[in-house]
N, C-alpha and C positions, 0 to 999 in steps of 0.2 A: 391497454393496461399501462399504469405507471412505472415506471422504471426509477430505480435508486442510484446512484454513484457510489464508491466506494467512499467518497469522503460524505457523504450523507448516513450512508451507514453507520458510520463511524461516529457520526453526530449525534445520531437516535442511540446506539449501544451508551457510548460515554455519560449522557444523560440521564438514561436508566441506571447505571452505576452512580452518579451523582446522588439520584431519590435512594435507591438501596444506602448509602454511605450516611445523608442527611437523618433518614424515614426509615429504620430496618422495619418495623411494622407492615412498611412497601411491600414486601416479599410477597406476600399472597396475592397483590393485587395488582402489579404492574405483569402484565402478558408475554410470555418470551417471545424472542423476535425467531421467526424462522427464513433463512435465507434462501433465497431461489437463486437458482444461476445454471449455463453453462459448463461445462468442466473448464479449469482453467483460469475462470474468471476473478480469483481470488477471493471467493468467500470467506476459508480458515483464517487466510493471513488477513483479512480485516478485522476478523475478533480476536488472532494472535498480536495487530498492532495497537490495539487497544489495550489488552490486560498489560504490553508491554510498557505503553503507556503511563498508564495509572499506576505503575509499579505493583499490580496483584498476582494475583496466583494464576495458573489456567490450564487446566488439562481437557485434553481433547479425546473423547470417547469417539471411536470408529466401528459404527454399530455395525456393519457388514463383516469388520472383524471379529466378533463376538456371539457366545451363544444366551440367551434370554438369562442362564443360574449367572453367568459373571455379572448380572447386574442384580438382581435378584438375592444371589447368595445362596451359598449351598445348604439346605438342608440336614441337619444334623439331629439325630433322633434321643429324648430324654426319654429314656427306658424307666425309668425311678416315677417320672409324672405320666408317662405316657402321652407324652404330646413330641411333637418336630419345632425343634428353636433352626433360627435362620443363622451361616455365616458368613455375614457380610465383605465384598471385599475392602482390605486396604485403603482404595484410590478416591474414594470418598471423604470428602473433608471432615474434618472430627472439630478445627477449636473453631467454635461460637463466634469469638472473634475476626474470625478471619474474613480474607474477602479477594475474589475472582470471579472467573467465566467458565462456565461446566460447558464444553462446547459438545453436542450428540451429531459428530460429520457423519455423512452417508446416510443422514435417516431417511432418506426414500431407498437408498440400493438395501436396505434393508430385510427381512422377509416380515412378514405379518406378526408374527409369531416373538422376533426381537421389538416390532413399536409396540406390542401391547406392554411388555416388559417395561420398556422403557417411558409408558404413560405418568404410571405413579407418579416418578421422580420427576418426571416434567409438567405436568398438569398438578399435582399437591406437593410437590418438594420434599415427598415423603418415599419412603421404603417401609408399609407395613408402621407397626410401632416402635422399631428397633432404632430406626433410624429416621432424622431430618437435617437437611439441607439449610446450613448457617445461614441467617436473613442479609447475609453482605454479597451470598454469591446470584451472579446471574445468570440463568440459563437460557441459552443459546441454541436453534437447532441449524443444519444445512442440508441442502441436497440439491438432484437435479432433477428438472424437468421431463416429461417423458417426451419432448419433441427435441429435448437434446439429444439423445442419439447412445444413450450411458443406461448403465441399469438402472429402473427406478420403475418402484413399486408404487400404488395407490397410497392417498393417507384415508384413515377412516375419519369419517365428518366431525367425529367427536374431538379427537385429536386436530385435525385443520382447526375446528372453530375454538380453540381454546389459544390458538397462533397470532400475533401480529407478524402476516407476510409482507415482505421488501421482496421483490423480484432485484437480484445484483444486475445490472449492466457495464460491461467492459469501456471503461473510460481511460481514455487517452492523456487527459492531460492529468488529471490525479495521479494516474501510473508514472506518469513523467518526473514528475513532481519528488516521488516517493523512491524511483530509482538516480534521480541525481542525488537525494538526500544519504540514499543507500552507498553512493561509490559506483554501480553500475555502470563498465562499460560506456563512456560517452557514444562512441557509433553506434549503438543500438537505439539511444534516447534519438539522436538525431535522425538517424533513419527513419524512425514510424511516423515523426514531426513530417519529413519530407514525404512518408508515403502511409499517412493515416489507413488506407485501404488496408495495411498488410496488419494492423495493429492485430485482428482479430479475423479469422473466416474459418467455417465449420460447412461452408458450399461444398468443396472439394471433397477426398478422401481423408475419414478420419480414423483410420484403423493403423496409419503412422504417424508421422508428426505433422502437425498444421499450427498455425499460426494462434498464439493464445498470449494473454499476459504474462503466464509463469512459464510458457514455452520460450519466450523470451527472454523472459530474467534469465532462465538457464541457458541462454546463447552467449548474454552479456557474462554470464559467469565462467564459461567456458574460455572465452576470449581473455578475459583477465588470468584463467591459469593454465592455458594452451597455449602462451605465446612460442614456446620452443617448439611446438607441433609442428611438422610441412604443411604449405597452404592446402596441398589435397586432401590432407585429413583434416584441416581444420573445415574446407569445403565438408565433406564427405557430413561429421559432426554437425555444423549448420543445418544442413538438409536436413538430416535426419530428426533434428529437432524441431523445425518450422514445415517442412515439407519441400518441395521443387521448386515452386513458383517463387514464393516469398525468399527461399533462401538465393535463388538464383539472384532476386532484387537486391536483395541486401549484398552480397558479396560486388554485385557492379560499384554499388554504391559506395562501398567500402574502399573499392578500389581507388578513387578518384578521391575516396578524403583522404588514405595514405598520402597523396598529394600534397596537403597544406603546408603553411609554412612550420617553420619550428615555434609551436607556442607558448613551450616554456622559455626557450631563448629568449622570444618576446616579451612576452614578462616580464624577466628577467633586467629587459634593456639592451638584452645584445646586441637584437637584430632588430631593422625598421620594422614599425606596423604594415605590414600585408593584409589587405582586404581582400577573401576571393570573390570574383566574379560571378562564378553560378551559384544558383539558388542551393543547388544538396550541399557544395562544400559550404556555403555558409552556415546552414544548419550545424553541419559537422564542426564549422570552426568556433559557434557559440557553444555547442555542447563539448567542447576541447576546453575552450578558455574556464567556462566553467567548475571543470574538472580537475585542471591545473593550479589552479589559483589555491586553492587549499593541500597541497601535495606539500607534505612536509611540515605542514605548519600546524603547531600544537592549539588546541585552547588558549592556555596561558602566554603563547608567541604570536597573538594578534596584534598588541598595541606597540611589540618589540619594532624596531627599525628595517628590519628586513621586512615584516609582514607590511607595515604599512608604505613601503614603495612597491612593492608588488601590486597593494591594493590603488594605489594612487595609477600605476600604468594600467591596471585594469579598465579602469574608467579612461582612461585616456583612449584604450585600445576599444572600447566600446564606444566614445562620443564616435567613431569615425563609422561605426554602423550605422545603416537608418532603426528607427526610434521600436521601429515591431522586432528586431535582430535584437539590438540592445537591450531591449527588454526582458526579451528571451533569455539573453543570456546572466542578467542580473536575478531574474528570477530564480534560475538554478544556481545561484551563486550562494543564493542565501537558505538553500534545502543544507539538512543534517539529518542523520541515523537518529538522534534522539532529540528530542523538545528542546535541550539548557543548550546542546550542540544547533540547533536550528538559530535559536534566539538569537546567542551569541555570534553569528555569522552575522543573520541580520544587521543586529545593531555597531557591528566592525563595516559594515557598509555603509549604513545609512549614516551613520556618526561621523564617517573619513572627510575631510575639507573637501575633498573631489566630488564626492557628489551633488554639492551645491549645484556646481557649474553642468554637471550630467543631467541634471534634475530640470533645470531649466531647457534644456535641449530635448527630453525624452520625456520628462514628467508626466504630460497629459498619457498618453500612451501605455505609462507605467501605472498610472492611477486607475486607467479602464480596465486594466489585466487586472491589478488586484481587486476592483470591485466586484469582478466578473467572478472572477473564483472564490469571493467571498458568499456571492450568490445576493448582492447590494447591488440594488437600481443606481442607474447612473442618474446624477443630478440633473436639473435643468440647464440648459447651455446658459455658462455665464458664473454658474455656483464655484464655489470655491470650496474642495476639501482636503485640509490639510495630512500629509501624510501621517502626522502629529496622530489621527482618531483612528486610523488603523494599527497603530501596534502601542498605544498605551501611554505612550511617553514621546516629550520631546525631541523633536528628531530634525536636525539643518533646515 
């Protein structure tokens, strides 16, 4: 079976918003995508980072929380005609205009009884006569698999065959990617770098905590507002969130990047550049440097004086990496929370006079990572592509 990425998802959602935006006519005939996965694996938040996105709307139905009339609508009886009019809930979009993502999460933990309910509106984007579904919104379904190990009901064939299914698979560097952009804890990004195994395993027991994408964002997150905690409870919290094994890794790991040198100092200009030696703290010191580099600094305080000597020792503090380190770390250098906040890093990078001279030392290297995560063949040996055709515009 095919496997999707989280940023392929995201490709195929955005697209289908695209046609819906260009084509509302679309509506009837582009197929909603139904997501497979794992628990964990970040299904919601990939159609939450989409409508975020695109700036739309997006609510998220959790059919296992629900009974069949909340979607349906209750029943209300006209004694005068002698018929039952329907009433509808609320959470239904009303203006015409509008445009989002109806996500239906848990539709396998489901019971029979809530998908038949939930057919109409996602097979005819209708409820009855009362009601239809604006031609801007898209619908969206999720759930898990039943060799996940999670509740999950049958779907009936009518329902499957009306789905365009994406099976989600737990990716690594797209998670990466999205948590340096995020702010996330740097030891947590560099850790799964160093120990890819732990990204994800559902082998062990999964009736506490085990190792997952969102089992870790919530590690990194913890760590960012647990600093005044004692190490045993911040131990005790890890474990409990990733499980024994993986939290035990991590906590080694961590221990040893406490280690590094001061890298805002560095920065900074205080103190000499320090290159560590072992492979984990370097991870740990590219996802540090990355991290740092934007701390404090506004939007509108990139081209300021301070921002660009920071960004100028940045590159300095990276040419002295080998070209797979440095890259790593400029890669996360130029993630953001949001698209205008991504851009603009980027191009406060690639625009600096430093990079010239970085570019020439690391370039190839840097060119292969981004073709690669573009999901672009690499050229013939010998080709020449300029940075210039991957982000639009002129670039050093």
């Amino acid at each position: 079976m095919m496997h999707a990425t989280p940023d392929q998802a995201i490709t195929l959602l955005t697209h289908q918003l695209e046609q819906l935006h260009l084509q509302p006519e679309m509506a009837e005939l582009l197929p909603p995508i139904m997501l497979w996965g794992p628990p964990g694996v970040g299904k919601s938040s990939v159609v939450r980072t989409v409508a975020e996105r695109q700036d739309i709307e997006f609510i998220d139905i959790r059919l296992a929380q629900r009974e069949p009339v909340d979607l349906r609508g209750l029943p209300v009886p006209d004694r005068e005609r002698g018929v039952v009019d329907w009433l509808l809930a609320g959470e239904w979009p009303r203006d015409p205009e509008s445009r989002g993502i109806l996500l239906f999460d848990e539709l396998t933990a489901a019971d029979r009884s809530l998908q038949v309910a939930a057919y109409e509106l996602i097979l005819d984007r209708r409820l009855g006569d009362l009601y239809r579904l604006p031609p801007g919104w898209l619908v969206v379904g999720a759930g898990n698999r039943s060799e996940d190990r999670a509740v999950a009901q049958s779907f009936s064939s009518a329902l499957a065959n009306r789905f365009c299914h994406l099976s989600l698979a737990p990716d690594l560097e797209s998670w990466s990617r999205w948590a340096a952009g995020e702010g996330l804890h740097p030891d947590v990004i560099a850790f799964l770098r160093f120990r890819p195994e732990c990204f994800f395993d559902m082998e062990g027991s999964v009736e506490q905590g085990w190792p997952s994408p969102r089992s870790w964002a919530r590690v990194a997150q913890s760590l960012a507002h647990g600093r005044a905690l004692p190490a045993g409870v911040q131990a005790l919290m890890i474990h409990g969130l990733v499980g024994q094994g993986a939290g035990t890794e991590f906590l080694a790991f961590r221990e040893w990047a406490l280690k590094l040198p001061d890298i805002p100092s560095m920065l900074a200009g205080k103190t000499p550049i320090q290159i560590p030696e072992r492979a984990d703290q370097r991870y740990a010191f590219c996802s540090g440097l990355a991290h740092a580099l934007w701390k404090g600094l506004e939007i509108d305080a990139l081209h300021e004086e301070i921002a660009q000597k920071r960004l100028a020792r940045f590159f300095e503090i990276s040419q002295a990496l080998s070209a797979d380190f440095a890259t790593l770390a400029l890669m996360d250098a130029m993630q953001g929370d949001t698209e205008m906040l991504q851009q603009t890093r980027t191009l406060a990078l690639l625009g600096h006079p430093a990079f010239d001279a970085w570019s020439r030392q690391h370039g190839a290297v840097f060119h292969e990572h981004l073709m690669a995560q573009m999901g672009i063949s690499l050229p013939e040996a010998g080709a020449q592509v300029p940075v210039v055709d991957l982000f639009g515009e002129e670039a050093p």
